[in-house]
Structures are given as C-alpha cells and as structure tokens.
N, CA, C and O atoms as CSV, one atom per row, in Angstrom:
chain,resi,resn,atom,element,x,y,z
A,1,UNK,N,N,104.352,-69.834,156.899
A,1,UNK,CA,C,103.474,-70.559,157.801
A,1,UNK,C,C,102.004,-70.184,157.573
A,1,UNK,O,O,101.152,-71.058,157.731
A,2,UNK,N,N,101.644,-68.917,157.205
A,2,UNK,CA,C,100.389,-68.879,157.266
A,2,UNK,C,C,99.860,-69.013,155.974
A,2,UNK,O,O,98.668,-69.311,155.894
A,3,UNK,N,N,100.692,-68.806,154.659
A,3,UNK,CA,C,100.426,-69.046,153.718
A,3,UNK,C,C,99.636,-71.031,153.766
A,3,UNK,O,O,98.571,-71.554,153.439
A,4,UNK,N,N,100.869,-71.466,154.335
A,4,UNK,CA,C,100.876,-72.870,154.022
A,4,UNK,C,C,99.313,-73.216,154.995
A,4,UNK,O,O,98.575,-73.947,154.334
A,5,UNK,N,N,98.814,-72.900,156.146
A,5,UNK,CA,C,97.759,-72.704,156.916
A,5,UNK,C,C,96.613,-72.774,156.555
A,5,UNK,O,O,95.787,-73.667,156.743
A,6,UNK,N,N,96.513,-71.577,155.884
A,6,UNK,CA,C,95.570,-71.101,155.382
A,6,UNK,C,C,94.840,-71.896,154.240
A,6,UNK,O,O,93.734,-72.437,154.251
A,7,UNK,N,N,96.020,-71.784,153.013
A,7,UNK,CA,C,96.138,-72.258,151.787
A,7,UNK,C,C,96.144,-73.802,151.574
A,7,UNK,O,O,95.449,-74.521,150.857
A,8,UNK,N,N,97.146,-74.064,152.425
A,8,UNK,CA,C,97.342,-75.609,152.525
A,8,UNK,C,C,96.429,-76.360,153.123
A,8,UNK,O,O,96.128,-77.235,152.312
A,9,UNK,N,N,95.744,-76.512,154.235
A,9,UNK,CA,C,94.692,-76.437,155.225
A,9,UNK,C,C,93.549,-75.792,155.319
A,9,UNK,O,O,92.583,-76.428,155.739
A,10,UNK,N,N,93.435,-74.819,155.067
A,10,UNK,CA,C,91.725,-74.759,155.524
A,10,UNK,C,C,91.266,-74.548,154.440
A,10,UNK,O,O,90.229,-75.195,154.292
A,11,UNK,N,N,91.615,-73.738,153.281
A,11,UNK,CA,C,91.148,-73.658,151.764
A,11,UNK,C,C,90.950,-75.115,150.887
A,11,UNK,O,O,90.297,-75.225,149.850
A,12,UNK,N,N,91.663,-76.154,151.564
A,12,UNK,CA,C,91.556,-77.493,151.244
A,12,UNK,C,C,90.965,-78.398,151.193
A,12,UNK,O,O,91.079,-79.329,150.395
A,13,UNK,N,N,89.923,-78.208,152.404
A,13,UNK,CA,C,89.207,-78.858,153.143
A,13,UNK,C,C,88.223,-79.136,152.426
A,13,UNK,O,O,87.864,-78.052,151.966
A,14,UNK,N,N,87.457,-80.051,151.986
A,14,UNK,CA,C,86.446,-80.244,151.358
A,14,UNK,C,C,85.171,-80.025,151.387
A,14,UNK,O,O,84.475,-80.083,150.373
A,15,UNK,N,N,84.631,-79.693,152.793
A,15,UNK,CA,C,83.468,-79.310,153.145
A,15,UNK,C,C,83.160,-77.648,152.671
A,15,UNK,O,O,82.477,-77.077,153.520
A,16,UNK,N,N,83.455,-76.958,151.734
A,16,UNK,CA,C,83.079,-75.953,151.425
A,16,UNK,C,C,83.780,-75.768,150.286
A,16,UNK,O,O,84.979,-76.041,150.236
A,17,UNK,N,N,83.078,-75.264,149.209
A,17,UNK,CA,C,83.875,-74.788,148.250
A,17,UNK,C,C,85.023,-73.722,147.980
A,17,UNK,O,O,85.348,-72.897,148.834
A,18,UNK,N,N,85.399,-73.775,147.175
A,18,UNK,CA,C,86.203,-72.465,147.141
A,18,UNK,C,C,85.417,-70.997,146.943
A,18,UNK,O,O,86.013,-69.995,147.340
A,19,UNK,N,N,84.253,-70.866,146.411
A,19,UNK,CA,C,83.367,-69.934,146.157
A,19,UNK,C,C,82.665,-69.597,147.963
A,19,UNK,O,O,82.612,-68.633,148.727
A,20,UNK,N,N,82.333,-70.714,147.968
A,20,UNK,CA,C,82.009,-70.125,149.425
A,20,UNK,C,C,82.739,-69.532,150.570
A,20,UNK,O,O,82.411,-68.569,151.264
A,21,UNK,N,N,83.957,-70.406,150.649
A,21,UNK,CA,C,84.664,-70.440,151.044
A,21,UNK,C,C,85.090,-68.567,151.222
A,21,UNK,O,O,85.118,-67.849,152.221
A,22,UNK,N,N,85.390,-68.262,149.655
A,22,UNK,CA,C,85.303,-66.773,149.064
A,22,UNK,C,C,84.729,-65.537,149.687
A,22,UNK,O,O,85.272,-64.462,149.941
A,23,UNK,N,N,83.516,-65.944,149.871
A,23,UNK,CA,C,82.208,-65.386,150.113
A,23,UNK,C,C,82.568,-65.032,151.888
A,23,UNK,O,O,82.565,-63.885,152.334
A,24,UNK,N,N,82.821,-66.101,152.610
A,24,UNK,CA,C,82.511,-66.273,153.954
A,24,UNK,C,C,84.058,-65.826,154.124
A,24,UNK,O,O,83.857,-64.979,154.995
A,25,UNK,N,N,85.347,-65.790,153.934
A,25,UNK,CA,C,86.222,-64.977,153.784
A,25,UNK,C,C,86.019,-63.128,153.602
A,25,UNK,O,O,86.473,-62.327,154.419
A,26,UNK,N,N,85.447,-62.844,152.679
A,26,UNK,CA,C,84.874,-61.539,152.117
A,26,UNK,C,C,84.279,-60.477,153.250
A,26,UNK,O,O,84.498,-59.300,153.538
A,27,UNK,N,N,83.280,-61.689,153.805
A,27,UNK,CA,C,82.558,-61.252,154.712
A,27,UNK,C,C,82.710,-61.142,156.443
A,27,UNK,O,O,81.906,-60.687,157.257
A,28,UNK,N,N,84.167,-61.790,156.667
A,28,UNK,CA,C,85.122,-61.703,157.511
A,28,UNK,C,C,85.642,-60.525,157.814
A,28,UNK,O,O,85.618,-59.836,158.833
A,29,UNK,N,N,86.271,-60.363,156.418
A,29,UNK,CA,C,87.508,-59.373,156.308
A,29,UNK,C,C,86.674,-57.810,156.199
A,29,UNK,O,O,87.174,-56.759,156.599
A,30,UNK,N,N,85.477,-57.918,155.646
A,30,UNK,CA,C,84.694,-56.623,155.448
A,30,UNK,C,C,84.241,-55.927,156.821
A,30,UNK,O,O,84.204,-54.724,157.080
A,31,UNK,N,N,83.878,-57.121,157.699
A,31,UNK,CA,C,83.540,-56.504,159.192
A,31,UNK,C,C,84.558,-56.324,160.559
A,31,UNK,O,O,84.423,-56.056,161.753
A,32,UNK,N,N,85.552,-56.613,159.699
A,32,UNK,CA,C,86.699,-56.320,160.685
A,32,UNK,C,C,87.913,-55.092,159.776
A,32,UNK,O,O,89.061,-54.717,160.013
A,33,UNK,N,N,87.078,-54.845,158.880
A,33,UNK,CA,C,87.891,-53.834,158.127
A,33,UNK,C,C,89.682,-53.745,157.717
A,33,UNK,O,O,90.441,-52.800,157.502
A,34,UNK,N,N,89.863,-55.327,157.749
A,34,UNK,CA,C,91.178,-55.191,156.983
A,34,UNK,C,C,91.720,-55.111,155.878
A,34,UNK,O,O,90.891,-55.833,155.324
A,35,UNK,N,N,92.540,-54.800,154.916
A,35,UNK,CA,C,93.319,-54.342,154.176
A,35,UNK,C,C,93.354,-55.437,153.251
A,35,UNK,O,O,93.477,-55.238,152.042
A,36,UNK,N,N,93.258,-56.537,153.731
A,36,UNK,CA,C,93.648,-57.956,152.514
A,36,UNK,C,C,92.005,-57.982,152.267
A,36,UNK,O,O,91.729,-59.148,151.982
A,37,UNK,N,N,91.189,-57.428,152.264
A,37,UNK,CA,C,89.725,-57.436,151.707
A,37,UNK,C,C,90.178,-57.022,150.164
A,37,UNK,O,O,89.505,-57.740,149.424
A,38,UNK,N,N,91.065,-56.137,149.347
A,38,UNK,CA,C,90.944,-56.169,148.240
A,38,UNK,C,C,91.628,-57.007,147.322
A,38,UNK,O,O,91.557,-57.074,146.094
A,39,UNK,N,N,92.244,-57.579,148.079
A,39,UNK,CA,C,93.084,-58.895,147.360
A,39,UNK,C,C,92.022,-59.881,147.341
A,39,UNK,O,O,91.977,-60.483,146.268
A,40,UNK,N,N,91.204,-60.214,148.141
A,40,UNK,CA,C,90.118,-61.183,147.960
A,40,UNK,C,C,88.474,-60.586,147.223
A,40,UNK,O,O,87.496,-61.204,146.802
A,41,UNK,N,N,88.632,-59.864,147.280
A,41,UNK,CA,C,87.870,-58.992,146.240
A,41,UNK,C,C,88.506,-59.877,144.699
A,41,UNK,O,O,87.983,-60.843,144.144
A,42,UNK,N,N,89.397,-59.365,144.428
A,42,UNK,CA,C,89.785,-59.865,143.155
A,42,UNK,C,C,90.282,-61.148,142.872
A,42,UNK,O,O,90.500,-61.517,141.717
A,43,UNK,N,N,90.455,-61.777,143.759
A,43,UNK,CA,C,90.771,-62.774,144.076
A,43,UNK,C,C,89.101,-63.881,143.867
A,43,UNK,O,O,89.174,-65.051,143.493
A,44,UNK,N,N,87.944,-63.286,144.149
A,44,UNK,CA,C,86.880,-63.947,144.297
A,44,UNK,C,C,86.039,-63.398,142.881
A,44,UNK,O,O,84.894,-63.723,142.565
A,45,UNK,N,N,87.009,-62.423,142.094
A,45,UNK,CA,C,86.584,-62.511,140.707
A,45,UNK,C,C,86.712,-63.551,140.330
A,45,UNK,O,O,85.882,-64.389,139.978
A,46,UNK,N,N,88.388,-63.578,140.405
A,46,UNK,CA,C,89.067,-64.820,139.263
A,46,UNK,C,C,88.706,-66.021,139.647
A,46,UNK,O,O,89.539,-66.812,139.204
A,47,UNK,N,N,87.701,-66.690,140.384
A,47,UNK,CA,C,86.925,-67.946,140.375
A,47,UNK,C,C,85.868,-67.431,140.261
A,47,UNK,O,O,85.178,-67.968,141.128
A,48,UNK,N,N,85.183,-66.607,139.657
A,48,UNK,CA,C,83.576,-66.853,139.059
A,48,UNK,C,C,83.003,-66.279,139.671
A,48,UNK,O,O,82.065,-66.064,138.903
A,49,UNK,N,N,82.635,-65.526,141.007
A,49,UNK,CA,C,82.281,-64.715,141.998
A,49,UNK,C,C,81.249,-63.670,141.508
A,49,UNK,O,O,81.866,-62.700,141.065
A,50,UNK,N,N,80.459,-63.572,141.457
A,50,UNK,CA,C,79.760,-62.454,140.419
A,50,UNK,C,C,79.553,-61.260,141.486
A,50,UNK,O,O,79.272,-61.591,142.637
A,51,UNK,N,N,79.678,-59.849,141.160
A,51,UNK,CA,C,79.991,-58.757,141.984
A,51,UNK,C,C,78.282,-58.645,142.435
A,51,UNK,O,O,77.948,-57.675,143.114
A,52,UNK,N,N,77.652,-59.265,142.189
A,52,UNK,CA,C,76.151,-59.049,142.619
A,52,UNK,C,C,75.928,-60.111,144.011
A,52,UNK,O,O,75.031,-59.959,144.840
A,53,UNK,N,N,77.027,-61.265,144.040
A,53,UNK,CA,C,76.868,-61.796,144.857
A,53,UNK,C,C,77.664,-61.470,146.288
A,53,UNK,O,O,77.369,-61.859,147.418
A,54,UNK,N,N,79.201,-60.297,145.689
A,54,UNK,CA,C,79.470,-59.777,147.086
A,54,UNK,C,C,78.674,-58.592,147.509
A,54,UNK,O,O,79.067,-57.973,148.498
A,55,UNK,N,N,77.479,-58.156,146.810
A,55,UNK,CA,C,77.002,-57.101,147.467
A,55,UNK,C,C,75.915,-57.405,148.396
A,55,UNK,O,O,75.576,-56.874,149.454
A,56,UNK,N,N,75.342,-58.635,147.569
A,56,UNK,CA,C,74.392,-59.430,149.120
A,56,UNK,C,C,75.233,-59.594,150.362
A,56,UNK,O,O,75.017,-58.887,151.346
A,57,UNK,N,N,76.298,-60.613,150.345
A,57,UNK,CA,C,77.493,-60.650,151.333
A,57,UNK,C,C,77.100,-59.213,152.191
A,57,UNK,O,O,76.363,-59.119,153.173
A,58,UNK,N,N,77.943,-57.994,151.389
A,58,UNK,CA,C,78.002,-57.073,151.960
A,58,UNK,C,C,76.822,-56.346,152.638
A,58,UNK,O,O,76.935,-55.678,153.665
A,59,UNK,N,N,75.885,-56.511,152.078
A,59,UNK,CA,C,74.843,-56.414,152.650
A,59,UNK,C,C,74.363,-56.700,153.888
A,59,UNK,O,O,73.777,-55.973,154.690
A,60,UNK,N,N,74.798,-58.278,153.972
A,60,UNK,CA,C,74.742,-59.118,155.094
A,60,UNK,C,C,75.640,-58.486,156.791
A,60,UNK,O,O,75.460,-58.412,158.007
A,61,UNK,N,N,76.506,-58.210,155.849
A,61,UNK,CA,C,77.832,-57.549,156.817
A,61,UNK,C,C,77.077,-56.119,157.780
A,61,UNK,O,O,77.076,-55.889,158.989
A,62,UNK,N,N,76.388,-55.238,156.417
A,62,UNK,CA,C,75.803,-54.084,157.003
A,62,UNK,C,C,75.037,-54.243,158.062
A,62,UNK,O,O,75.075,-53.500,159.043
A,63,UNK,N,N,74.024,-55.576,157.883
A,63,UNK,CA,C,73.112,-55.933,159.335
A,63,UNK,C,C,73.669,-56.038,160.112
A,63,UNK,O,O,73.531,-55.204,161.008
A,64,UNK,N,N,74.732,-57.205,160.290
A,64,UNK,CA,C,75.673,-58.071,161.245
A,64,UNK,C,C,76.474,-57.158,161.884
A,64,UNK,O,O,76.312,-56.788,163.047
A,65,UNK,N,N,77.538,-56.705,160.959
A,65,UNK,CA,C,78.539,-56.251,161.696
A,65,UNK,C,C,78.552,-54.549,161.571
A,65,UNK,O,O,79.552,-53.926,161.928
A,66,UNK,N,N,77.409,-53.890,161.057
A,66,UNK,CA,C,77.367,-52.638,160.992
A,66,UNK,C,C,77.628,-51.740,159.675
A,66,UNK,O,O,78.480,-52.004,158.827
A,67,UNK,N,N,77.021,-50.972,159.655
A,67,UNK,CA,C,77.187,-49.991,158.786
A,67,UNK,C,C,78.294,-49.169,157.835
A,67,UNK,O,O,78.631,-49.217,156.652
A,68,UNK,N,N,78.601,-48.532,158.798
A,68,UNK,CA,C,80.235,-48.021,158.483
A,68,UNK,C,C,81.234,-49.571,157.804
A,68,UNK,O,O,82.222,-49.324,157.113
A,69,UNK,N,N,80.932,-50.761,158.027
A,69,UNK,CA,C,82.242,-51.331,158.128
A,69,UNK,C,C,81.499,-51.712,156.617
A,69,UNK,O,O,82.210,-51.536,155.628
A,70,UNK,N,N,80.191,-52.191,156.413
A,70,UNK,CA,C,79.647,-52.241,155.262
A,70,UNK,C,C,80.132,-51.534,154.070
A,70,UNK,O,O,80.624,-51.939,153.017
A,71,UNK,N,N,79.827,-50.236,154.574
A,71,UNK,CA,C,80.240,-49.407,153.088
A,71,UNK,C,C,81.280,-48.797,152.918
A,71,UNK,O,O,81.371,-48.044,151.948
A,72,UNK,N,N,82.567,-48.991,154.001
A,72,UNK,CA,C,84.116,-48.878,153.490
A,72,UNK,C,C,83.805,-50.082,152.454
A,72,UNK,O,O,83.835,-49.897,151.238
A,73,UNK,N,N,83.521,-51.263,153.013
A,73,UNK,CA,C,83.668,-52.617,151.976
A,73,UNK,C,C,82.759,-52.124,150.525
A,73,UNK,O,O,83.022,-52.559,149.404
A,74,UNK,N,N,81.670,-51.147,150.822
A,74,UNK,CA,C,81.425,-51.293,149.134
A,74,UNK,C,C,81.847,-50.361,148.357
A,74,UNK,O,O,81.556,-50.100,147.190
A,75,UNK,N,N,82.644,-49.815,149.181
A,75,UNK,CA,C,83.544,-48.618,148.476
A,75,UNK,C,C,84.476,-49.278,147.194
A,75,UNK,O,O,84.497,-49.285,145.963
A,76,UNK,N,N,85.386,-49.938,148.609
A,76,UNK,CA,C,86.469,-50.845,148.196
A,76,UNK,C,C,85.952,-51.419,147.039
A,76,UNK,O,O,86.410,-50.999,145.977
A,77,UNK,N,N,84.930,-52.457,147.001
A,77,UNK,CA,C,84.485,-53.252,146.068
A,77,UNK,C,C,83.909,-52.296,144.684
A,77,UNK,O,O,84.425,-52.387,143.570
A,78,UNK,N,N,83.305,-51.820,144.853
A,78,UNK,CA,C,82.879,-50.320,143.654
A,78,UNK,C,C,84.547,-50.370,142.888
A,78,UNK,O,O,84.861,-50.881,141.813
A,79,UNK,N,N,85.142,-49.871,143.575
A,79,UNK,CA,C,86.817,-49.275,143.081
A,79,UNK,C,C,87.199,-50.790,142.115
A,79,UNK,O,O,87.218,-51.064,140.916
A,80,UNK,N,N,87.444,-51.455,143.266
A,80,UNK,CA,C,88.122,-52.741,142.354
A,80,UNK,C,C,87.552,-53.290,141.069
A,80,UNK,O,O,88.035,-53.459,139.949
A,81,UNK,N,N,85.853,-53.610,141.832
A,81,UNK,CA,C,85.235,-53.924,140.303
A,81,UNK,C,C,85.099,-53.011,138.939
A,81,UNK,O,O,84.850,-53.504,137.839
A,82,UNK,N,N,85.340,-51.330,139.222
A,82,UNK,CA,C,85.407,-50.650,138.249
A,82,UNK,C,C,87.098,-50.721,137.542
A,82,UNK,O,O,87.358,-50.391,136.385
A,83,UNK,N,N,87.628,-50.988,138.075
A,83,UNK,CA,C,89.226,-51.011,137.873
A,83,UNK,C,C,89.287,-52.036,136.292
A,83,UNK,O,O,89.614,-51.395,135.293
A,84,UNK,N,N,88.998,-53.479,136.101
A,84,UNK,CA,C,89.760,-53.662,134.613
A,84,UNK,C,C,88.700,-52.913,133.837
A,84,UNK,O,O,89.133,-52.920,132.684
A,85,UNK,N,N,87.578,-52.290,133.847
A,85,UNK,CA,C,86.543,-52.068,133.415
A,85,UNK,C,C,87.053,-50.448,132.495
A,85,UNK,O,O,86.732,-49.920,131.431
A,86,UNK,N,N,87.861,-50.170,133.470
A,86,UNK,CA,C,88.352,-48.761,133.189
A,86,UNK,C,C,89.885,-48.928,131.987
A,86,UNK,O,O,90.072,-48.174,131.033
A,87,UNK,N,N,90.480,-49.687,132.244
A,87,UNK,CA,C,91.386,-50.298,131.720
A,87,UNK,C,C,91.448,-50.580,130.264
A,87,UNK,O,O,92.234,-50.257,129.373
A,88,UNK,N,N,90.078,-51.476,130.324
A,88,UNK,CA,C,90.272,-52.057,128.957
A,88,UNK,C,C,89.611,-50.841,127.923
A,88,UNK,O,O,89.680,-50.817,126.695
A,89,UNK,N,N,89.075,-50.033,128.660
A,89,UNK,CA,C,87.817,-49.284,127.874
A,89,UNK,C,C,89.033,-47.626,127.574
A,89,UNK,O,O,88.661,-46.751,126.791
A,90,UNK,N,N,90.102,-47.534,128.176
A,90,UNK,CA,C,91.295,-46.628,127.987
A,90,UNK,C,C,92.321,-47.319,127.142
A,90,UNK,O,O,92.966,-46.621,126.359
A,91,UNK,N,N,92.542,-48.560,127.204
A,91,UNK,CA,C,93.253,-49.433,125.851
A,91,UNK,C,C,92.314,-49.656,124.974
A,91,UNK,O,O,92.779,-50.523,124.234
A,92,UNK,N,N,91.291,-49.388,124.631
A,92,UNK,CA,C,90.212,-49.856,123.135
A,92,UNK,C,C,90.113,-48.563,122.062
A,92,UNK,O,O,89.155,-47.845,121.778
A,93,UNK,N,N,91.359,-48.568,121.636
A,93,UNK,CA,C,91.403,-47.778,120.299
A,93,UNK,C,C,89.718,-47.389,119.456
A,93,UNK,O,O,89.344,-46.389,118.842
A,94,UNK,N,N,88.979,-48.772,119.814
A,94,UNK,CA,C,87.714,-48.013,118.977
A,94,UNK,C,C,86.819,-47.625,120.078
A,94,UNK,O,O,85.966,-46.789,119.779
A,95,UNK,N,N,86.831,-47.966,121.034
A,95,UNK,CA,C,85.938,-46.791,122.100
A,95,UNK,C,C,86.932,-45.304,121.887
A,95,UNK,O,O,86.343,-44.270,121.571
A,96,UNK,N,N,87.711,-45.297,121.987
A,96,UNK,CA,C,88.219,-43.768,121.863
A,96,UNK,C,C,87.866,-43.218,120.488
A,96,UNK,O,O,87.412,-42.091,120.287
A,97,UNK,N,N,88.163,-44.271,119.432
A,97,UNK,CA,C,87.714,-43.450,118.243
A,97,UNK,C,C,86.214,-42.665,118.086
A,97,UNK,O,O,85.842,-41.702,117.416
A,98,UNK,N,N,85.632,-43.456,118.926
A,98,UNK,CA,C,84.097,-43.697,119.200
A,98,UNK,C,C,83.970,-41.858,120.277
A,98,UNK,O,O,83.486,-40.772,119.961
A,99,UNK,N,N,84.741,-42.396,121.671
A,99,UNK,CA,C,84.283,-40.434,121.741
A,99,UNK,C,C,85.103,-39.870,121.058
A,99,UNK,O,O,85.508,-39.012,121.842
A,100,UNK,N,N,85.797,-39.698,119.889
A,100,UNK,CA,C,86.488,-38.248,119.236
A,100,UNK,C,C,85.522,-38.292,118.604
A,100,UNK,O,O,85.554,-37.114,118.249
A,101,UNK,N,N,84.253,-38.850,117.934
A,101,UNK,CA,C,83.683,-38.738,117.145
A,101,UNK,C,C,82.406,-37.442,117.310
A,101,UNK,O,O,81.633,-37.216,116.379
C-alpha cells in the first residue's frame, strides 16, 4: 500500500519532477531524522542529483529544522557519497599498484 501510494501516486504526479521531487523528499526525511534518508540519498544519486545540491538542501534543513538534525544528515550523506568512491578505488588494481609504488 504505501509502496503503491507513494510510488504510484504522488511520485507520478506531474507537477514536480522527479529531481525535485528528490530534493524536497531529502529534506523531509533529514529534519525528522529518519532512517530511509539513506536510501534516498542514493536513490537521488541514481537520477542525476549532484551531492553539491543535497548540501544546499541540507543546509536549508540546518536553518529550518535545526542543527543537530542537519548534520546527522551530513554525516549520513558524507558516508554514502564516500561509499562507491571507496569501492572502486579498493577494486582498481592500478591505484594500488600506484601506492605500492
């Protein structure tokens, strides 16, 4: 039900994009400090989301909805966005060859 809600219905709707949509989601979930903030974190990668644009968001959040709830969220966001970053750069045979050198 809420999948279908959410997903089916209000993500549907035409008056906002999905990017915004993203954004104003992000900035929901950051000032009420729930848990599905890092699923939409990555979630607002994989449509184009540039991590410079959730830190304005978050930013926004820090005025609005306070401080503390701000920078759990840029914690969170720090972590996630460093996450494939760390990944690919521990699978790249020539970055490693690169520090044994």
């Amino acid at each position: 039900f809420i999948t279908e809600s959410a997903w089916g219905s209000v993500w549907a709707r035409p008056d906002l994009d999905r990017r915004t949509r993203s954004l104003v989601t992000i900035a929901i979930l950051a000032a009420l400090g729930r848990e599905e903030l890092a699923l939409h974190l990555r979630a607002s990668h994989n449509i184009g989301v540039d991590p410079h644009e959730i830190a304005e968001v978050l930013l926004h959040v820090a005025v609005y909805a306070g401080v503390p709830a701000a920078n759990t969220a840029f914690s969170l966001a720090k972590k996630e966005f460093n996450q494939p970053a760390r990944a690919s750069e521990e699978g790249d045979p020539a970055k490693a060859s690169q520090e044994d050198a």
